[in-house]
N, C-alpha and C positions, 0 to 999 in steps of 0.2 A: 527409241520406244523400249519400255521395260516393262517385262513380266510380271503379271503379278501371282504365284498359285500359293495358296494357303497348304499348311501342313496337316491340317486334321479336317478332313472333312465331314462337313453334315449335310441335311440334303432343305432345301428350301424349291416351293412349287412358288414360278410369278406368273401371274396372267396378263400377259400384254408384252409383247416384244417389239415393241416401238421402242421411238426413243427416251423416252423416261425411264420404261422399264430395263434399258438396256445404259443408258447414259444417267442413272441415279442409283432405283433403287438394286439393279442387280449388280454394278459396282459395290456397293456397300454391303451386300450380301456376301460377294466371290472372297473380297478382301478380309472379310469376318471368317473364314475358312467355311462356307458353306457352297456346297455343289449347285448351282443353279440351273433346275430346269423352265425354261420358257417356255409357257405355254399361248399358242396364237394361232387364229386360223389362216393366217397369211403364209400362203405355200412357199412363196419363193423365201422369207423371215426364216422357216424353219428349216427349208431342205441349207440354206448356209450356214445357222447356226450347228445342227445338227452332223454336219460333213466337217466342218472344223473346227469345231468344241471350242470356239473362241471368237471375239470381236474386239475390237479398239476403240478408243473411246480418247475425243480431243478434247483439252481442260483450259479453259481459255480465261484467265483474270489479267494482275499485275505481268506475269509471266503463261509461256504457254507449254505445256507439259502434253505428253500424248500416254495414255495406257494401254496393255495388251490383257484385256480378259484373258482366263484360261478356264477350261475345266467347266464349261458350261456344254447343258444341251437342250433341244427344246423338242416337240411332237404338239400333232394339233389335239383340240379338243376331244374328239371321239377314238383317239390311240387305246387301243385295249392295255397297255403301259401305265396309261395313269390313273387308277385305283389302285394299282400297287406300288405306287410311287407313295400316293396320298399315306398308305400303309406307312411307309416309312420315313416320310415326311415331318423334319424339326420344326415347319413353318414355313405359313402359306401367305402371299401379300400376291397385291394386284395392282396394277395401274393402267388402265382399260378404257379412263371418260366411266362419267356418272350415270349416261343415258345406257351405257354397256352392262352394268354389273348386272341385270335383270337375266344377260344370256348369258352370263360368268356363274351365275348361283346356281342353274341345273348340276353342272358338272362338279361344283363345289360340292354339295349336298352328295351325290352319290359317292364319290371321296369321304365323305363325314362318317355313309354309310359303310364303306369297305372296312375304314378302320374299328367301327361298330363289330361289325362279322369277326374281323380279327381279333377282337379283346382285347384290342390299344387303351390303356392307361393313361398314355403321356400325355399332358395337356399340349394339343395343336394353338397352338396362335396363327389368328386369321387378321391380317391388317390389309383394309382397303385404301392405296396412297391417294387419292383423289382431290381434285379441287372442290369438295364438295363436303359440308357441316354433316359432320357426324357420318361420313360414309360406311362405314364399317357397321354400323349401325343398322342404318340400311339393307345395306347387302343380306348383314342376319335375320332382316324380316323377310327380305325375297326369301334364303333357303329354308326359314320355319313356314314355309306357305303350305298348306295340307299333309304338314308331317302330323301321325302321328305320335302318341303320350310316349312311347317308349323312346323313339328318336329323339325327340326334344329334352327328354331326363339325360341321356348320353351326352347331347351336345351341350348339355346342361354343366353335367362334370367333368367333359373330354375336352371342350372345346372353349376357348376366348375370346372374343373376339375383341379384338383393342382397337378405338377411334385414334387416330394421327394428324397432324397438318405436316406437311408436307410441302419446300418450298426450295426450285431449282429453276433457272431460266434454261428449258432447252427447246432452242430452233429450229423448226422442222428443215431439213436439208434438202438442198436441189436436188429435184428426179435424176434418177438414173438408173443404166440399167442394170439388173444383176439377174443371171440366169437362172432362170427353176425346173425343176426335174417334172416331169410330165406321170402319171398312175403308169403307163408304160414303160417308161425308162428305167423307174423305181423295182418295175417287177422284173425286168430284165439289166440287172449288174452291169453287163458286158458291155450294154451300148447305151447306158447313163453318164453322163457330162460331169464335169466336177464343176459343184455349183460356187458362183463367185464367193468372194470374202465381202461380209459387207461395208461397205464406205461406215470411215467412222462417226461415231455421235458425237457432235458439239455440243461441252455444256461448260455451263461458268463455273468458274470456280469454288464460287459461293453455295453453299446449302444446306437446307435445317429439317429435320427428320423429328418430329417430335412428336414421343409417342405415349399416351395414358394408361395406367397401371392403377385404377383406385387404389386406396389405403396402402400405397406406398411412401416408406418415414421422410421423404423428401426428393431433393432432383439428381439425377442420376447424370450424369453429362460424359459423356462415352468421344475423347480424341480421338482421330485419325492423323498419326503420325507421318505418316507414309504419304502425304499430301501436302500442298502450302500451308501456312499458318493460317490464311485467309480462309481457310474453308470452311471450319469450321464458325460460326455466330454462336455464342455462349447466351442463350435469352437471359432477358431480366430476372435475377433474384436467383439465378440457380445457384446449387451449390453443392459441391463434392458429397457424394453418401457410398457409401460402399459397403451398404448390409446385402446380403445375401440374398435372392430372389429364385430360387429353386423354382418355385413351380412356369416359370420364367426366363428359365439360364438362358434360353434359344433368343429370346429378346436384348436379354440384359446382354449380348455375346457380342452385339450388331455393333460394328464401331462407329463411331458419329453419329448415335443418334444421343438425341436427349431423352430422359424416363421424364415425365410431372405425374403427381395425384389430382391434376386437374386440369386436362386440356383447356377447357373454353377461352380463358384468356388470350391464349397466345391461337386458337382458330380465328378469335376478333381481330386481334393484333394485325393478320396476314390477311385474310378475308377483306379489314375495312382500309388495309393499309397497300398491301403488294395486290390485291387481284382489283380493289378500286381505282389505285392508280395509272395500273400497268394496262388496263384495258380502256382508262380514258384517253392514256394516252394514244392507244391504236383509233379510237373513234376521232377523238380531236387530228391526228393524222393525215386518215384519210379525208377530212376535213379540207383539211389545207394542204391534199394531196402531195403527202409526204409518203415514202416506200416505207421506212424502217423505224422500229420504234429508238435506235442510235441516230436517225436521221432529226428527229421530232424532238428529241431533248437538247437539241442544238438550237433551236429555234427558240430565242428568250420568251417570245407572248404564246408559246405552246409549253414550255419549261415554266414559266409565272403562273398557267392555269393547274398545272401536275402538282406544284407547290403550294396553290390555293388549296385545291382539293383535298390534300393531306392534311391541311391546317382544318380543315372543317371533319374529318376523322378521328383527326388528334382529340379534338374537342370532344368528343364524345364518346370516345374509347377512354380516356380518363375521369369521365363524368361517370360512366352505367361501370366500369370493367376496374376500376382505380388502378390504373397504369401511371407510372412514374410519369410526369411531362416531360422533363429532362429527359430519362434514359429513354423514351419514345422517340422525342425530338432529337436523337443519334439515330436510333432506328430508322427514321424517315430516311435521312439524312443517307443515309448506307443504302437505302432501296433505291432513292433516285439517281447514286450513281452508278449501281448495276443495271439500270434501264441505260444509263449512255456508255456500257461497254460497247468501243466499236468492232468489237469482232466477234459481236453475236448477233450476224445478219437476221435478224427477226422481222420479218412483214407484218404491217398494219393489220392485212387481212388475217392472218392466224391469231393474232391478238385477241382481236374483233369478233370474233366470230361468237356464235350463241347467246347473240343478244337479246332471245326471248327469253331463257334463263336467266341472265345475268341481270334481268330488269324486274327479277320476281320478289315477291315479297319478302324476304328472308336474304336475301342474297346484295352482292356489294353499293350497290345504292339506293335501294330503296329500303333496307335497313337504315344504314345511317341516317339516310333523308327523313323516316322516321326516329329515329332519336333526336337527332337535329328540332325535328319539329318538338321534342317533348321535352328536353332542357334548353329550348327558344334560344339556340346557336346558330347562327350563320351555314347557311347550304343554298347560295348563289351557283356556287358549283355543282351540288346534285342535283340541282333542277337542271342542268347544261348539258352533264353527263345523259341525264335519261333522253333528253329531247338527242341527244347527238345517237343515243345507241339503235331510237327508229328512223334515224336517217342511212346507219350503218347497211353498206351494199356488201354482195357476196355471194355472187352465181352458183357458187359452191359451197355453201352452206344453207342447209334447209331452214332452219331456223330462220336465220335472214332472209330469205325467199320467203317464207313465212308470213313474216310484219310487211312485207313487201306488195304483196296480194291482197292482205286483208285491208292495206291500207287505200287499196282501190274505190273500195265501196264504206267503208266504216271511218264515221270522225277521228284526230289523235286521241280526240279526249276520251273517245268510248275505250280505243287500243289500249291506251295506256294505263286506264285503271282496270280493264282485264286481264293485263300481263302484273299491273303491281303488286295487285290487292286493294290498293290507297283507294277507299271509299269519298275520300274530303276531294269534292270538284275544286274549290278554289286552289290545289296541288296541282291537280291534273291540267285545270286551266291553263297554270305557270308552263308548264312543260308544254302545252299547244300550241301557246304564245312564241314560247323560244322556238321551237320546231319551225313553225311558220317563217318565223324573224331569220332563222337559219335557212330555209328551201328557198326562199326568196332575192338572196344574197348573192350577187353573181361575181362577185369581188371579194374575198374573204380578207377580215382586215387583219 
């Protein structure tokens, strides 16, 4: 295991110290020479990041490498520490869940405010890493909510807030324990525990950080050398630029990521390509009561459906977005065999999960199923997908508790065009049809 500390530090606030935030983007943060504090309400997350300003992090592709964070720290939200962090703060990112940022933007905004007070200058860049269109976005309407005219002009010209897609396989790891310091222990030094180090983050090798800069002269693509060759993905059409980005240097600093002057393409790209595929395959899965989604791409007539379904994205990510068919059909290609790395234990059920989102109008299927429907292509498989996502179970997950309840008392067909949007019953029909076809099946073939 090798150290990693940068030589010049600056200071970056993350919200969320799980494992993305800790096995992605605050890797890529630390390695960029910036100081990372995690910000999270999970006591026992902080009192170990905080006691040993460091965590590890397993990198699992062709070969398997391990890293040693250094020079990190974290406090939770209400720390009277961070508004004057925010003060001095090169940049702010989050990765939290989409349903989170609503409790992330109180304490954002008061941070916006301290540096307000102070007569900070520097444009803060605020990026929310989310699986979610246009998150950052977002997040800036939650914190303009009852700001305001003077606050909103600041954040107007202090602040940026940049949209990203964002895109790493990391597996949520097996419980275990790791000891937390008690308000007591804390107040009294002498007889406070040393809290554990924590178990490291699993993540693949693989991952793409790509981040929107309007009216920037073209793509900016930022190597990380200090890593495999593989980890970087160079998207479609990029190409070396190396003008100057001043009001930006904190972004443009970030190693690995990509700059474009126009996300949307490449949000389509991942959205109808990685979060379409990769969570049919957890629903087809549990389907045919498979554990892992490295378990379920072994399986040909669950591997032949993940390749159908791509082929029906493909379609229509180069009809509405003109994506190369070629360099897409590499793309596919490279995604389905990160879903069968085997040494990224991934469960069906974390896949799976937030299936009343992920069946929403805008979001991975029922999007495409609407383009599908509107340049008259082939979407046998989205109609499969939707019908598998209200069969999807998950005691631990609200959401799927959810569809699960309501489907007690209410037809598919009412559920389903309440969660899609899809007004057209002859759609919603399909998908009752297959549902049924599927609850009825006591043999899955």
């Amino acid at each position: 295991m090798h150290a990693l500390t940068p030589h010049c530090m600056k200071t970056a606030l993350h919200f969320g110290a799980g494992n993305i935030g800790r096995g992605f983007i605050g890797v890529l943060l630390n390695t960029s020479g910036f100081r990372v504090y995690f910000v999270d309400v999970a006591q026992t997350l902080i009192d170990s990041l905080s006691f040993h300003k460091s965590y590890a992090v397993r990198v699992v592709g062709t070969e398997e490498s391990s890293i040693l964070v250094n020079d990190v720290d974290a406090l939770l939200p209400n720390d009277a520490a961070l508004p004057k962090l925010f003060v001095q703060a090169d940049i702010v990112t989050c990765a939290v869940g989409p349903s989170i940022l609503k409790h992330i933007a109180p304490t954002i905004k008061t941070g916006i405010e301290a540096r307000k007070k102070s007569g900070i200058t520097q444009i803060l860049p605020i990026i929310a890493c989310e699986n979610m269109v246009r998150a950052t976005h977002a997040l800036r309407q939650l914190i303009e909510e009852d700001s305001d005219k003077e606050y909103r002009a600041y954040m107007e010209s202090y602040v940026s807030f940049l949209d990203c897609a964002v895109d790493r396989i990391v597996p949520t790891p097996p419980v275990t324990s790791v000891t937390s310091v008690t308000t007591e222990q804390t107040a009294n030094t002498s007889t406070r525990p040393k809290p554990e180090m924590l178990p490291p983050v699993t993540v693949e090798s693989f991952y793409e950080w790509i981040i929107e800069i309007p009216h920037t002269p073209g793509t900016i693509v930022h190597h990380d050398n200090t890593t495999s060759p593989d980890t970087i993905h160079k998207t479609p059409h990029a190409r070396q630029n190396t003008s100057p980005m001043l009001k930006y240097a904190s972004v443009q600093s970030i190693q690995g990521v990509t700059i474009v002057n126009n996300l949307m393409p490449y949000i389509m790209r991942k959205l109808l390509t990685v979060n379409t595929a990769h969570t049919f395959v957890a629903w087809l899965g549990q389907y045919y009561k498979k554990h892992t989604i490295a378990d379920c791409m072994n399986e040909p007539h669950i591997y032949n459906k993940i390749r159908a379904i791509c082929e029906e994205t493909s379609e229509v990510l180069v009809k509405e977005y003109g994506l190369d068919a070629h360099e897409h059909s590499q793309y596919v290609s490279k995604i389905l065999a990160r879903f069968a790395n085997p040494h990224l234990h991934d469960s069906v059920e974390r896949v799976g999960r937030s299936p009343k989102r992920k069946l929403s109008y805008d979001e991975r299927y029922v999007l495409p199923l609407r383009l599908a429907i509107k340049y008259n292509t082939t979407h046998d498989m989205l109609l499969l997908a939707c019908a598998l996502g209200l069969l999807f179970k998950n005691a631990d997950d609200p959401e799927a508790q959810y569809i699960a309840d309501i489907k007690k008392t209410t037809p598919i067909q009412t559920i389903f065009m309440e969660l899609s949007g899809i007004k057209d019953r002859s759609i919603a029909s399909s998908v009752e049809a297959l549902y049924h076809s599927l609850s009825h099946q006591s043999d899955h073939p």
